[in-house]
C-alpha positions in Angstrom: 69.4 182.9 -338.7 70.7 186.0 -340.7 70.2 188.7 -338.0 72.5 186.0 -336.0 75.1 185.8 -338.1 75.1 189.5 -339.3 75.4 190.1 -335.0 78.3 187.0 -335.2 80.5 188.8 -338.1 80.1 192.7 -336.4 81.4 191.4 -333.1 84.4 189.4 -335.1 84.6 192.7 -337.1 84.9 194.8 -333.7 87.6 192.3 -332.3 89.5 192.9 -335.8 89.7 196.8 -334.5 91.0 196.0 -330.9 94.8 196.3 -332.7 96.2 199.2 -334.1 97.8 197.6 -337.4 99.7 200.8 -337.7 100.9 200.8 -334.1 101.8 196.7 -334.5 103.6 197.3 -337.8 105.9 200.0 -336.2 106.6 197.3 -333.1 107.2 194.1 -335.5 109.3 196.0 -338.1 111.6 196.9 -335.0 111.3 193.6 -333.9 112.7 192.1 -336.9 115.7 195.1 -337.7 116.9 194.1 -333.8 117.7 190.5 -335.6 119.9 192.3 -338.4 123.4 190.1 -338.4 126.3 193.3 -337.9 127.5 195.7 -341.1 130.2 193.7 -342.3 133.1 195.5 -344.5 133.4 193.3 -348.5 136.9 192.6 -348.1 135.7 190.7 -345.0 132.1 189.7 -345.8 131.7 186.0 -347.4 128.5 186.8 -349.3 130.0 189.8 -351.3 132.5 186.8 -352.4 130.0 184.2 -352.9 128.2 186.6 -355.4 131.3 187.6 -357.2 132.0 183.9 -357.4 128.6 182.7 -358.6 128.4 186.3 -361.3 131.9 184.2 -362.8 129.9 180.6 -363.2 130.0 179.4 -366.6 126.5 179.2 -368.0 127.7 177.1 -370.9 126.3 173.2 -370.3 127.2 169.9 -371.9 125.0 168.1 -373.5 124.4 165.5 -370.9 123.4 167.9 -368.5 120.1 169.6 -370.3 118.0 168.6 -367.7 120.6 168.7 -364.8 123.2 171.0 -365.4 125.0 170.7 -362.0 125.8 167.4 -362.8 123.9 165.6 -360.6 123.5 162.7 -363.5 127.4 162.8 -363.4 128.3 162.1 -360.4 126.1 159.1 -359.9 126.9 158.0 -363.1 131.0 156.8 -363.2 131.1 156.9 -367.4 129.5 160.0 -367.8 131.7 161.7 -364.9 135.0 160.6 -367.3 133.4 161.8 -370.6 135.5 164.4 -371.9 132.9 167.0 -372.1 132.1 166.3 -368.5 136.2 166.7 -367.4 136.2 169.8 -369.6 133.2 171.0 -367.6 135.4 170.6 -364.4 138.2 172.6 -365.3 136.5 175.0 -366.8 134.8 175.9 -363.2 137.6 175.1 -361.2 138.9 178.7 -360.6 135.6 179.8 -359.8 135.0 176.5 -357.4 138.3 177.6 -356.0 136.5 181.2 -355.1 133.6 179.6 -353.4 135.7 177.3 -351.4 137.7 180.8 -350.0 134.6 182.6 -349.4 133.1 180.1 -347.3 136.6 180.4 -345.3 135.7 183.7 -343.8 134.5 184.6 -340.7 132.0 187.0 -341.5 128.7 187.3 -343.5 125.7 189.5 -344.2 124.1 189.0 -347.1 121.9 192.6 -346.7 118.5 191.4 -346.3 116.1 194.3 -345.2 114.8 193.0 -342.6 112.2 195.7 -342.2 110.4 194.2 -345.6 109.7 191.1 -343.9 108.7 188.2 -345.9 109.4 190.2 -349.4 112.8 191.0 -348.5 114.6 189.3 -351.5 116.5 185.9 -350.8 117.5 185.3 -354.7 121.2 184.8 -353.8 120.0 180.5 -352.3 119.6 179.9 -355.9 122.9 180.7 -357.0 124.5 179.1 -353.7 122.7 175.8 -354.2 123.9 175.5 -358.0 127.2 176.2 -357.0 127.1 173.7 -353.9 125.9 171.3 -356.4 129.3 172.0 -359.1 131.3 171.1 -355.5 129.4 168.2 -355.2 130.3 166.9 -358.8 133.9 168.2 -358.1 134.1 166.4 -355.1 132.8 163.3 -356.8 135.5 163.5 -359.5 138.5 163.8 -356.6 137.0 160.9 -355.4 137.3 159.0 -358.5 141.2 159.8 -358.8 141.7 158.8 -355.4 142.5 162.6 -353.9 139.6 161.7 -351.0 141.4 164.9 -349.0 140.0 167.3 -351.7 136.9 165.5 -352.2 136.4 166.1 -347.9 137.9 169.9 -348.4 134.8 170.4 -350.9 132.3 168.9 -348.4 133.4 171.0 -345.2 133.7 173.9 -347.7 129.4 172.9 -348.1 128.8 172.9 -344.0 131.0 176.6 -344.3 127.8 178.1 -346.5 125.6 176.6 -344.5 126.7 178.3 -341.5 126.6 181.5 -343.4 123.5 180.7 -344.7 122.2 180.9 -340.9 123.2 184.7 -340.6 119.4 185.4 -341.9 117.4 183.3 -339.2 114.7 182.5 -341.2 112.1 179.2 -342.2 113.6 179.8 -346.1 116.9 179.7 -344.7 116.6 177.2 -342.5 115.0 174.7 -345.6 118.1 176.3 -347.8 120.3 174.9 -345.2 118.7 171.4 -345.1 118.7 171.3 -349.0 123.0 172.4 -349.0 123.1 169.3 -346.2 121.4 167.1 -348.0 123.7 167.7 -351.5 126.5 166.9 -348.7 125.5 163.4 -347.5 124.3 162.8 -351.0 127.7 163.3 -352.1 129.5 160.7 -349.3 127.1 158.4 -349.9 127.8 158.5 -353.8 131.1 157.9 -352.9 130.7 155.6 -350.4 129.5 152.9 -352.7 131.5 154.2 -356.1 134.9 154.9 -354.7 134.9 154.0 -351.3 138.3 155.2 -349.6 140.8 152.3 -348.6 142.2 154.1 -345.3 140.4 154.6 -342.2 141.9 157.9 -341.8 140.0 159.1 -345.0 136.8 157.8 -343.8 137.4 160.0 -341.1 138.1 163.3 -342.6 134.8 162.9 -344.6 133.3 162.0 -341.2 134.6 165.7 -339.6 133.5 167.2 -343.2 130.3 166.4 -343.3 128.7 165.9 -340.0 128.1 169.1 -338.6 126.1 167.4 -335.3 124.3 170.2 -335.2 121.4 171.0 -332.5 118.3 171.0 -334.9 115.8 172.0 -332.0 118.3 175.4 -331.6 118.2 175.9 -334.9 114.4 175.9 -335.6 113.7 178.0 -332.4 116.1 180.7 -334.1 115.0 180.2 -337.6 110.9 180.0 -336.3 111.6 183.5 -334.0 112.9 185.3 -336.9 110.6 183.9 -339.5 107.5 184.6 -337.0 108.8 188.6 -337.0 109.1 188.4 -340.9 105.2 187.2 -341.4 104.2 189.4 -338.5 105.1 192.4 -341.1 103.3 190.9 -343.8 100.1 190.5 -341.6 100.3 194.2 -340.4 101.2 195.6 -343.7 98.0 193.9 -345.2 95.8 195.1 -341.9 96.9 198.7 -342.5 95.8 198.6 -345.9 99.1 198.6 -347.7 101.2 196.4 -348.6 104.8 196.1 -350.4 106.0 194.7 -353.1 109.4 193.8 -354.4 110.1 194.1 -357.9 113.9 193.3 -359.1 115.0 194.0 -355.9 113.5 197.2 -355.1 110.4 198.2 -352.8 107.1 199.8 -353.8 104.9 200.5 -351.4 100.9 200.0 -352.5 98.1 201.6 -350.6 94.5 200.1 -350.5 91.3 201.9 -349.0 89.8 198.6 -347.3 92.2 196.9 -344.9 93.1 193.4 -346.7 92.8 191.3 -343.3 89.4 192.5 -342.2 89.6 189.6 -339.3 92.8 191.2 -338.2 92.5 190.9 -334.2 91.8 187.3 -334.3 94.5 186.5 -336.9 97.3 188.4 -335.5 96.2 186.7 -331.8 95.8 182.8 -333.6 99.0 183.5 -335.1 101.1 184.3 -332.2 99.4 181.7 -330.0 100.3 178.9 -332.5 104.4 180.5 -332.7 104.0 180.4 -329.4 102.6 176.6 -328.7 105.2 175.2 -331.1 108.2 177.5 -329.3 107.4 175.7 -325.9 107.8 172.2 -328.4 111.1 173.4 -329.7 112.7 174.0 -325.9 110.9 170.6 -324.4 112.3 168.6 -327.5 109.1 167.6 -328.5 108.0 166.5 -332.4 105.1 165.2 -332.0 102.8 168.5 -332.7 103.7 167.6 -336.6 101.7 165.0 -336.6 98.7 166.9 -335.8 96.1 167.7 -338.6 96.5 171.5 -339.4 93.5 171.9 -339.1 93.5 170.9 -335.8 96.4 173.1 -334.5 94.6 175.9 -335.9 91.4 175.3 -334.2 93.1 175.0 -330.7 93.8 178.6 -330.9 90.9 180.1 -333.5 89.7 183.0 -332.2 87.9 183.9 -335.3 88.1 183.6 -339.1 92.2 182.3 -339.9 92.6 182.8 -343.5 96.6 184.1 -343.1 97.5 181.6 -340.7 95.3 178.8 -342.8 97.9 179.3 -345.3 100.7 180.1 -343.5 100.9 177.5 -340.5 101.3 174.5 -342.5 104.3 175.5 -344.3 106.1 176.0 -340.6 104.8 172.7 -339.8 106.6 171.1 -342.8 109.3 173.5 -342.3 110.0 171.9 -338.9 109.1 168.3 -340.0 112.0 168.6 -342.8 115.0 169.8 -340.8 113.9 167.2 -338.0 114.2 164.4 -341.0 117.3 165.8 -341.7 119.1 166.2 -338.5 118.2 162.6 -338.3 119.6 161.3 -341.5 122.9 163.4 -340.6 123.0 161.1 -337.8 122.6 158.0 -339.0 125.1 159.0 -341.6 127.7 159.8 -338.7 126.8 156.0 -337.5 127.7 154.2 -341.1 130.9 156.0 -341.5 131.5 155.1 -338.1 130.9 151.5 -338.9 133.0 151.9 -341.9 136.0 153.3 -340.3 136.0 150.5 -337.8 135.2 147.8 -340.5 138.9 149.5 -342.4 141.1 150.2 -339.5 139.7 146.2 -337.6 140.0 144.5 -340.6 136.5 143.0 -339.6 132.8 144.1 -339.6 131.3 145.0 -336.2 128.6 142.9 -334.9 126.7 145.7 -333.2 126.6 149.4 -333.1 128.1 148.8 -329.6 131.4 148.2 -330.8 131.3 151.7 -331.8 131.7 153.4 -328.3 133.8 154.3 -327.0 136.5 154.5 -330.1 134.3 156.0 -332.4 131.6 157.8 -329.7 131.1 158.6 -326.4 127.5 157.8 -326.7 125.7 156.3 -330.0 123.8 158.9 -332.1 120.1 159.4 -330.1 117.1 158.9 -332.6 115.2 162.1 -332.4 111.6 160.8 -333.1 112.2 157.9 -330.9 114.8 158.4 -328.6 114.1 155.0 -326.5 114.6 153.0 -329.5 118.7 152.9 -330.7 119.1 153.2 -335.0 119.2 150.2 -336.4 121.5 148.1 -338.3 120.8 145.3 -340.9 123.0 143.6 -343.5 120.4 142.9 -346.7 121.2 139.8 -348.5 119.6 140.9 -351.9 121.6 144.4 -351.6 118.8 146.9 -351.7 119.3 150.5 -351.5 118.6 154.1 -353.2 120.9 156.7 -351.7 119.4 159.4 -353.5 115.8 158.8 -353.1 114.1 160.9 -356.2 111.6 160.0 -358.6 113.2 158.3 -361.3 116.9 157.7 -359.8 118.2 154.3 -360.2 119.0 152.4 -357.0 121.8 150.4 -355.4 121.7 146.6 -355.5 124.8 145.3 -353.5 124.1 142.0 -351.9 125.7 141.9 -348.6 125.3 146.0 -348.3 124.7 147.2 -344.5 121.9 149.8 -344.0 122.1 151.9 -340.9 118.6 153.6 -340.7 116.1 155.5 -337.9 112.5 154.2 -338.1 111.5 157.8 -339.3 108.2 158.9 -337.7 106.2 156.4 -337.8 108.1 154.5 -335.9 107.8 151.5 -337.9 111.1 149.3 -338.6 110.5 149.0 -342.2 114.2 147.5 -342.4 115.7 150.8 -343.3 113.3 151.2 -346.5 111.7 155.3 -347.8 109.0 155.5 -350.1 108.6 158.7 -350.9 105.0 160.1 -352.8 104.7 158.0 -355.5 108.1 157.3 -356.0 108.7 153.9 -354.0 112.5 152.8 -354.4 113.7 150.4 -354.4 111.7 149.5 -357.7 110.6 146.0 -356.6 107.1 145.0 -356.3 107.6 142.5 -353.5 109.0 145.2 -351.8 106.7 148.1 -352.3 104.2 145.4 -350.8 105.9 144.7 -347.7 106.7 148.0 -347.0 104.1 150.5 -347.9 104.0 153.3 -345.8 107.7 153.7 -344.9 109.6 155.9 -344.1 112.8 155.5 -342.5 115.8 157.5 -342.9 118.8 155.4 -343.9 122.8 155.6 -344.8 124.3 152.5 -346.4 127.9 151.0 -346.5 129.0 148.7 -349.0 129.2 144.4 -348.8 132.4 143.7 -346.3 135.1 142.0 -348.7 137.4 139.8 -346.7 141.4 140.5 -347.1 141.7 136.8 -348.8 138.8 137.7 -351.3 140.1 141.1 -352.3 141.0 141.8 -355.8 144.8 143.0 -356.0 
């Protein structure tokens, strides 16, 4: 048995050799520098203003906000968004808010990555974007509150302006980045939805064109998947010719090792490019399905030899892609309740079906992306249930008479327009978490209709 397997691992150790890692890391390094986004002057480049912007945020927090400083707690809660340490909080970043709203006005961005450091190359500058994306939010929240919805929507299509930017670096981290900023967005519209739901149809619109990007998520993850495959490709053939580099505070050392730290190198760099490969021909044929498979699975179809890189690699892309799929999704279903709610305001009347909605509100219904024979769905609850920020821990709606508008979410299973998510299931009601165990669909909700003769003055 041993003399087999010493034979086995020389022959995987010879197919390791059949690449030049040197020769590979010259190729993929050029590879990724032909992706570099163009020089960009600072008077003209929105991430030199974004950082300038972010550098002037106050670091000072309230006490309310120890554990959530962008004041997320605020805006779902009304009483603690009119507390005067709260209001204080908003003026004080104003001016600074008023910076990020003009830097996402420009044309032009290049944030500076080095694309020849691959995966190391530093990305620190999401952090600072998604705090400030959050301070929007909560600024948009407060508009919303006094009734200035036009602000509120300015602050939301200010969002979807970084998140273009945020796309100059075609990347999986920036792609996910992207998803997060989106989902603060419909977050924010469906906080206000249900607190301080607009009165005019025309200002349901305007948060309609803020928010709803209707982007082409399959584009996007081909782009972001290329760019992140050149990125790891470095990595792989940095470790294979026995050196590797690290970044430390935003500079580059470069560390040599005598033994090559891929010894299965062939067969890795060959696995790995057969799998980017596979789920490239998914991307273009609109296909999600490959998700579903067990990693270890999709490995196995293209093993050519020990995978340890790709092992821990491949299932990140995979949830990568299964992420901005969910969120494309929810981005629709979004565009469908505010549709709903436009007509309900402007007809003076609820619609019956989502049919009512074309052709005055689209030209063809938003297309479910995991199920595109089956149309979203739309149910009016009589109990009310609802969490439109599904977190562990975050309280949920209960409006009886409240509309859901949901996608069955991949399992393809109507669960009525109900998520749990890990061991967080919300709505917090037992009868419910039995009825509806495994689901997982992706839902925007509209407040109960309130006739004109039942309407407060």
């Amino acid at each position: 048995m041993w003399p087999a397997m010493v034979v086995i691992i020389g022959l995987l150790m010879l197919r390791s050799t059949a690449e030049n890692p040197e020769t590979n890391l010259v190729k993929s390094v050029a590879q990724a520098k032909a992706r570099e986004p163009a020089t960009v002057p600072d008077e003209e480049n929105a991430a030199v203003a974004y950082r300038k912007a972010i550098a002037a945020l106050p670091r000072n927090r309230v006490s309310d906000y120890d554990k959530d400083p962008e004041g997320r707690n605020a805006a779902v809660r009304p009483e603690l968004l009119r507390s005067v340490e709260v209001q204080n909080f908003i003026k004080l970043n104003a001016p600074t808010l008023q910076q990020i709203r003009s830097a996402s006005s420009l044309e032009k961005c290049n944030w500076g990555t080095d694309y020849a450091q691959g995966a190391v190359a530093p990305i620190a500058y999401f952090g600072g974007l998604r705090r400030a994306v959050r301070l929007l939010a909560l600024q948009a929240v407060n508009f919303a509150e006094q009734g200035n919805h036009a602000a509120a929507a300015e602050n939301i299509r200010a969002v979807n302006r970084i998140v273009k930017h945020c796309q100059v670096d075609r990347t999986l981290i920036g792609a996910m980045v992207c998803n997060a900023l989106r989902g603060i967005n419909r977050n924010t519209v469906q906080m206000i939805v249900f607190q301080y739901c607009p009165k005019r149809h025309e200002e349901i619109a305007e948060y309609r064109d803020a928010c709803v990007s209707r982007h082409d998520p399959w584009d996007e993850l081909q782009a972001a998947m290329i760019g992140e495959r050149d990125f790891i490709l470095i990595g792989l053939d940095q470790l294979a010719a026995k050196r590797i580099v690290v970044n430390t505070s935003a500079t580059f050392s470069s560390i040599s090792f005598e033994v090559p730290l891929v010894p299965w190198y062939g067969s890795e760099r060959k696995a790995f490019l057969a799998i980017m490969d596979d789920m490239d021909s998914n991307f273009q044929a609109r296909r999600w399905n490959f998700i579903n498979e067990p990693d270890e699975a999709a490995l196995s179809r293209f093993q050519l030899g020990p995978v340890m890189y790709a092992t821990s690699v491949v299932p990140v892309l995979r949830r990568g892609v299964q992420s901005a799929l969910e969120n494309a999704q929810s981005e629709r279903v979004l565009d469908l309740g505010m549709a709903a709610l436009q007509f309900r305001l402007k007809q003076g009347r609820e619609i019956e079906s989502t049919q009512e909605l074309v052709p005055g509100y689209f030209t063809v219904l938003p297309q479910d992306i995991f199920h595109p024979d089956k149309p979203l769905m739309m149910r009016k609850d009589a109990d009310g249930y609802f969490c439109g920020v599904p977190r562990k821990g975050r309280a949920y709606i209960k409006q009886p008479g409240l509309i859901r508008f949901y996608s069955t979410g991949r399992n393809g299973v109507d669960d009525d327009g109900f998520t749990i998510e890990g061991d967080a299931p919300l709505p917090k009601d037992e009868a419910i978490r039995a009825k509806y165990p495994n689901a997982d669909d992706l839902t925007f909700a509209i407040p109960p209709f309130v006739p004109v003769s039942e309407r407060k003055p």
